[in-house]
C-alpha positions as CSV (number, residue, x, y, z in Angstrom):
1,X,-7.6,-17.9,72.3
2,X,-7.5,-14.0,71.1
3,X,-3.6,-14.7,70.2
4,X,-4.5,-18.2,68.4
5,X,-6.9,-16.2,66.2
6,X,-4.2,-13.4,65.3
7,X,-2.0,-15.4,64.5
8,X,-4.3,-17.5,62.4
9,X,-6.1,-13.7,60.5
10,X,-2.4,-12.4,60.2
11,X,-2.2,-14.3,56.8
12,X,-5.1,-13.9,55.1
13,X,-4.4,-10.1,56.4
14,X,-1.3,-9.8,54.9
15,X,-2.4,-11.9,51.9
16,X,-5.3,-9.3,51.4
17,X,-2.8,-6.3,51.7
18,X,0.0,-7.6,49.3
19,X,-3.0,-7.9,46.3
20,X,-4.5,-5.0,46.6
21,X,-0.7,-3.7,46.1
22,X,-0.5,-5.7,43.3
23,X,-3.9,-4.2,42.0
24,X,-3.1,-0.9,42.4
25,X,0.3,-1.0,41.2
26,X,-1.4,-2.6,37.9
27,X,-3.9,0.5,37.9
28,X,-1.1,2.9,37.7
29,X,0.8,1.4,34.9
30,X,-2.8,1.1,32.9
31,X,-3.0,4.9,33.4
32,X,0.8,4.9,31.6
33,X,2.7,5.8,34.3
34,X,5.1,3.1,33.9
35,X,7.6,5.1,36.5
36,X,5.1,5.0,39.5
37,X,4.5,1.4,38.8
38,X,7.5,0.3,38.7
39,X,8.7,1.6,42.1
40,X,5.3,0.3,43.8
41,X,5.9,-3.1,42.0
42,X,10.1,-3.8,42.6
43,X,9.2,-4.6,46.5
44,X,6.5,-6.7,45.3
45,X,8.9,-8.4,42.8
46,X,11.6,-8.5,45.3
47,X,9.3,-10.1,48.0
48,X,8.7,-13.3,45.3
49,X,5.6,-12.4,43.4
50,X,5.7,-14.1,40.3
51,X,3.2,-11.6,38.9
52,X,4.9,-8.6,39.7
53,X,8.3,-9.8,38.3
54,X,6.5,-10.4,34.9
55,X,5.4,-7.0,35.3
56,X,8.5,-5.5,36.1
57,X,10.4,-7.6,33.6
58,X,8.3,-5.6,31.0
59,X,8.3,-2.6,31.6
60,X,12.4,-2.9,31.3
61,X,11.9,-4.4,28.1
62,X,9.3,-1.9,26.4
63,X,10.1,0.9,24.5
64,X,14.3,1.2,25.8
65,X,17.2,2.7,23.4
66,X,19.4,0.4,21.3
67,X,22.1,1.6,23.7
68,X,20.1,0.5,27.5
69,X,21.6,-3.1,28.1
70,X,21.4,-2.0,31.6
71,X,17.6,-2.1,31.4
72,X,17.4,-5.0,29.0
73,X,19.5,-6.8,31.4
74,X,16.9,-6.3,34.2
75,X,14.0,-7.0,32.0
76,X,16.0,-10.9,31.4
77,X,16.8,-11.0,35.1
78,X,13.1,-9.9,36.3
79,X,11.3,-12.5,33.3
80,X,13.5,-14.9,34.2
81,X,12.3,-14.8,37.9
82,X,9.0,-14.7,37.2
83,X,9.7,-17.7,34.7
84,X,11.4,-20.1,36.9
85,X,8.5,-19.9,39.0
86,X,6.2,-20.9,35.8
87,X,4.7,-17.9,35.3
88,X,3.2,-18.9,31.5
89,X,3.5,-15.1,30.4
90,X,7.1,-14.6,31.5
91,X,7.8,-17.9,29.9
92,X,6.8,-17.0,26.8
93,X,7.7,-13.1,26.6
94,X,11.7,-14.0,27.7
95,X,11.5,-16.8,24.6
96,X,10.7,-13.5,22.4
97,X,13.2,-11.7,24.0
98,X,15.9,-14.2,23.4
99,X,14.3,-15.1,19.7
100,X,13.8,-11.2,18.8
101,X,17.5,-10.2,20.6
102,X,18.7,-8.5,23.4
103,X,21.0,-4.8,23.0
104,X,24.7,-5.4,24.3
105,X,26.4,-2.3,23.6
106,X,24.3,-1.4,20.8
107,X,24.7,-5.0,19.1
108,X,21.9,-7.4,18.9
109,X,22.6,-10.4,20.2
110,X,20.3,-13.1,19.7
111,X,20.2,-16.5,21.8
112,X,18.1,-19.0,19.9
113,X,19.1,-21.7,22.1
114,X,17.5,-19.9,25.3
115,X,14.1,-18.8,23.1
116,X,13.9,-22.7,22.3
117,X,13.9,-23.4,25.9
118,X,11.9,-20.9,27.1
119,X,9.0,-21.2,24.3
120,X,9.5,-25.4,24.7
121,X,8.6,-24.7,28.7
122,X,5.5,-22.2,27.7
123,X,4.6,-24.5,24.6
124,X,4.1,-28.0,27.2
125,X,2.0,-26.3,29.5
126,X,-0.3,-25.2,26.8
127,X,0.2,-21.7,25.8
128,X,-0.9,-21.5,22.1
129,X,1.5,-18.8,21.1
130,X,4.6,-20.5,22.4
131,X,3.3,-24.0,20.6
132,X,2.4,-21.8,17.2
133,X,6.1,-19.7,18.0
134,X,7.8,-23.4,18.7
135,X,6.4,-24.6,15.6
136,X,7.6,-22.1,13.2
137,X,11.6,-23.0,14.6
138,X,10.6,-26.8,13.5
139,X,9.4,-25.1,10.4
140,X,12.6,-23.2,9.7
141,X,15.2,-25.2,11.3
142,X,16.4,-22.2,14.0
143,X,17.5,-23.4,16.7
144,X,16.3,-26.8,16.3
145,X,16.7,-29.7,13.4
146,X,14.3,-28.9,10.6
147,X,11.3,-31.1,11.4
148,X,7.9,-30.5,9.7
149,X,6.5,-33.2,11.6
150,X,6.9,-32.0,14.8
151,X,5.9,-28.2,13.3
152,X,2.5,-29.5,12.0
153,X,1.9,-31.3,15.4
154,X,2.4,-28.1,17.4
155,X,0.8,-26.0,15.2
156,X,-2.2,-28.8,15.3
157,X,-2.6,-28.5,19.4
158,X,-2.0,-24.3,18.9
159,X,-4.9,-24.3,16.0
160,X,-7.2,-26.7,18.2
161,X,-7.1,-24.0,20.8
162,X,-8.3,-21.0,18.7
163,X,-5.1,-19.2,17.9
164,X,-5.4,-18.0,14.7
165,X,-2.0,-17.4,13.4
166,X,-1.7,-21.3,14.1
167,X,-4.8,-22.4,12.0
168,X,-2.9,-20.3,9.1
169,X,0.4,-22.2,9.5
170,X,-1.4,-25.4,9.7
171,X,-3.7,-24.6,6.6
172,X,-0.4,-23.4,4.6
173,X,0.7,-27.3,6.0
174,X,-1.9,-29.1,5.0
175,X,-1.4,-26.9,1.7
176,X,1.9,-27.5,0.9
177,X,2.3,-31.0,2.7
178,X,4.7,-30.7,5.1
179,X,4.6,-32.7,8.0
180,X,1.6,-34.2,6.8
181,X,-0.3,-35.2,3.4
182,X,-0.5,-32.7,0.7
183,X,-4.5,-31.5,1.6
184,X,-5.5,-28.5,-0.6
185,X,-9.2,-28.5,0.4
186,X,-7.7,-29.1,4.7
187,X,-5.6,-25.6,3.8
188,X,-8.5,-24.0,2.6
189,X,-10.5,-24.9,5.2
190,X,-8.0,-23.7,7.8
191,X,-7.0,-20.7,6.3
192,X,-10.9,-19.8,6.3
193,X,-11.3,-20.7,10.1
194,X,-7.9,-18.1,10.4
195,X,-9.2,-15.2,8.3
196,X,-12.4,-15.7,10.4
197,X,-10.7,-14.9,13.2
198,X,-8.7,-11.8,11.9
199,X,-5.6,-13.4,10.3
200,X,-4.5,-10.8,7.8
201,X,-1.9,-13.9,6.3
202,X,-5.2,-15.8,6.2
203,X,-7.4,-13.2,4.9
204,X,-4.7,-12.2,1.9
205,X,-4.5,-15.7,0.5
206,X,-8.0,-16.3,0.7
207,X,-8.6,-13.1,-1.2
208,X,-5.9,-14.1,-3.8
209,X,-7.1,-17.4,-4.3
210,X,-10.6,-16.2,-5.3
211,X,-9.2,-13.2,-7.4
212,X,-6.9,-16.1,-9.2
213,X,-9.2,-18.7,-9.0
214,X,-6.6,-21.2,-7.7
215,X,-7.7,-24.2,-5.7
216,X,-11.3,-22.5,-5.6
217,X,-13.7,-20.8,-7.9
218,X,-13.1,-17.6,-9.3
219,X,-14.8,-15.1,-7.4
220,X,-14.1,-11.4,-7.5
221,X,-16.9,-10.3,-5.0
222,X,-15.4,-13.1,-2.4
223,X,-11.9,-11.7,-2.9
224,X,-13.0,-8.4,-2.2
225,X,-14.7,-9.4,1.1
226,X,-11.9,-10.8,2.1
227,X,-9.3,-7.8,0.9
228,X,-11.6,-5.2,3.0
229,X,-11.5,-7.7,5.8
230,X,-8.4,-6.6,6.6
231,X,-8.3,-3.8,4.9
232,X,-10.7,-2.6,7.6
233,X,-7.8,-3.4,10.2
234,X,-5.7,-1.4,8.8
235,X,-3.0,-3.0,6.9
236,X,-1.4,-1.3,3.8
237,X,-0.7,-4.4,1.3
238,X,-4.4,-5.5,1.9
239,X,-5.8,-1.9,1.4
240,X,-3.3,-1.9,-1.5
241,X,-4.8,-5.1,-2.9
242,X,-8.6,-4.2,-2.2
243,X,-7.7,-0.8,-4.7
244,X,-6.4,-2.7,-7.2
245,X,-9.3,-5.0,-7.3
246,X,-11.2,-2.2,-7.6
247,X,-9.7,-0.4,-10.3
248,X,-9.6,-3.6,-12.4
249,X,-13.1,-5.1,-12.1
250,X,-15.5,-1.8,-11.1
251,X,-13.4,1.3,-12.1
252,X,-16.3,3.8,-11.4
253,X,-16.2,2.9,-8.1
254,X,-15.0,5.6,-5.4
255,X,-13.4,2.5,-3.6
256,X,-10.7,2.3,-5.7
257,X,-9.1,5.9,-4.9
258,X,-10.3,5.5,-1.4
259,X,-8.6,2.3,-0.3
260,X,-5.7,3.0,-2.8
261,X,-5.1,6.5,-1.3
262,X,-5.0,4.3,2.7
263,X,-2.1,2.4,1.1
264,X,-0.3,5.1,-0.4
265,X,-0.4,7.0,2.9
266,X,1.0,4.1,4.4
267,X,4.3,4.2,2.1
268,X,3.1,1.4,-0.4
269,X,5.2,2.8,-3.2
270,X,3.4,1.1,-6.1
271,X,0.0,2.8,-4.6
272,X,1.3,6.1,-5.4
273,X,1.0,4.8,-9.4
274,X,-2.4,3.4,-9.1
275,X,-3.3,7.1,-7.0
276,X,-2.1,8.4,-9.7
277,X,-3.7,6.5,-12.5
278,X,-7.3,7.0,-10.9
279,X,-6.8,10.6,-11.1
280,X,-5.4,10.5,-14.6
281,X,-8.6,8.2,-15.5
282,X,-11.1,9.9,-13.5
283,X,-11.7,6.3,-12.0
284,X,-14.8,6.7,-9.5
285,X,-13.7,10.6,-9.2
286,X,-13.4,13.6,-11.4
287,X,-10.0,13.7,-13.0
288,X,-7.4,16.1,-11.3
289,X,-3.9,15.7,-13.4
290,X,-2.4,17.6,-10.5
291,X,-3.3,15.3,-8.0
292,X,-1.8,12.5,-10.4
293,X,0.8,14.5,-10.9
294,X,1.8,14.9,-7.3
295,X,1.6,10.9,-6.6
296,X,3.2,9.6,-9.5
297,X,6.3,11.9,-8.9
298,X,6.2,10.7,-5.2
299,X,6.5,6.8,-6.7
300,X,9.2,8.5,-9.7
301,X,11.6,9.6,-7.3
302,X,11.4,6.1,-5.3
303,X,12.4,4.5,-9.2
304,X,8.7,2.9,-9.5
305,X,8.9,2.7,-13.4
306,X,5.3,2.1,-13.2
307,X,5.0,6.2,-12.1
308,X,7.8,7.1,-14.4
309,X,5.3,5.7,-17.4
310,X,2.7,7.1,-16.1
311,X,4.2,10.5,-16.3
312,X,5.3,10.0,-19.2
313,X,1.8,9.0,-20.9
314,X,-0.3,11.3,-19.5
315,X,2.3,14.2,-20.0
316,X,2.4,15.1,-16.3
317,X,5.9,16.2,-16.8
318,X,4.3,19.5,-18.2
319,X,1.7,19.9,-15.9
């Protein structure tokens, strides 16, 4: 009876053992030490685990020289593993690897045929980003006929789930009618549910539209909120845009220099003209023609004519 009952516990035992080293495995590589992980995870990965052969795949894949193939050739082997065993993750991340390109002797070789596949297995069993991903090659004609049929349907079932990329594609769809019936009011709608949910596309076209007042009312207070929505997150051209807005309509306002000076440090090149032109103007600060000096020489030597005029108008040559 004892030796029915070990054998029946050895299992579960075992079972127990093998994910906790899993678990802490995963613990170390979430502390960054991706060396330690890996060597606790390859016996786990070499013993079948679907999850630590995603895990492994990845770490070969992140952050290696143009010139590793021999690690970007583990990372396809290890995804691959973990893939055939349909493992959603590793399904989808070896479709990016394929779509984005793999390093073979320092050229980058692409395989749009095996990103198809890959994103076609992730997108049926319902992963949103390989549907939205899949979608986009409908939309472009890579790798697959151009079919904007198929690309709004996928983009429908990736949009129904939440993604928000997807509700962008599919409001830009329903906005330009492909696939479907031209539906201005259906792309607004959508690209509102997307810049809800932190689209930056969404959250720039919205802003636009109300600035431009195209397809909606004119609205410079809406196109702000939706500039400094992801302006907030940190991207240049919206921090850029949220400036500009401010310079234009409320040119006292501190905003302008504060989001146009973001952009500039971000490299947007036509940002060091407006930096410049706020100083020059003394737009929402005191005027400093050093300061606009400085950042319309910075946008001069990049051939922004915009800086060169500036220069040229406010004398900063001299100064």
């Amino acid at each position: 009876m004892n030796k029915i009952i070990i054998l029946i516990l050895l299992p579960f035992i075992s079972g127990e053992i093998f994910a906790n080293n899993l678990n802490n495995a995963l613990d170390v590589y979430n502390k960054g030490d991706e060396e330690m992980a890996l060597t606790m995870l390859l016996p786990l990965a070499k013993s079948g685990s679907a999850r630590a052969q995603f895990e492994v795949g990845k770490i070969y894949s992140k952050g290696k020289s143009e010139t590793d193939t021999i690690s970007f050739g583990k990372a396809i082997y290890w995804l691959q593993k973990a893939a055939e065993q349909r493992f959603l993750k590793a399904q989808y991340n070896l479709a990016i690897l394929y779509d984005k390109g793999i390093y073979d002797k320092g050229t980058l070789v692409r395989d749009g045929k095996k990103a198809v596949y890959w994103y076609q297995q992730a997108a049926n069993a319902g992963v949103d980003r390989a549907q939205d991903a899949l979608g986009m090659k409908y939309h472009k004609g890579e790798g697959v006929p151009l079919d904007h049929e198929k690309a709004f349907s996928l983009f429908k079932k990736a949009a129904e789930q939440g993604y928000p990329p997807a509700q962008f594609n599919l409001g830009s769809a329903y906005f330009e009618g492909l696939g479907v019936k031209k539906n201005v009011q259906k792309g607004i709608l959508f690209w509102m549910k997307s810049a809800r949910n932190g689209d930056l596309s969404a959250q720039f076209n919205l802003g636009t539209a109300h600035e431009e007042g195209k397809h909606v009312k004119q609205d410079i207070n809406k196109a702000i909120f939706w500039f400094k929505k992801g302006a907030e997150q940190g991207d240049a051209k919206l921090q850029y845009s949220l400036g500009r807005l401010y310079m234009m309509h409320m040119p006292r306002n501190s905003n302008a220099e504060y989001w146009t000076k973001k952009a500039a440090r971000q490299g947007i090149s036509w940002a060091y003209c407006n930096l410049a032109l706020i100083y020059a103007e003394g737009m929402g600060v005191r005027k400093d023609l050093v300061s606009a000096r400085q950042w319309a020489k910075k946008g001069d030597a990049l051939g922004v004519s915009q800086c060169s005029r500036i220069l040229n108008s406010y004398n900063l040559y001299l100064n």
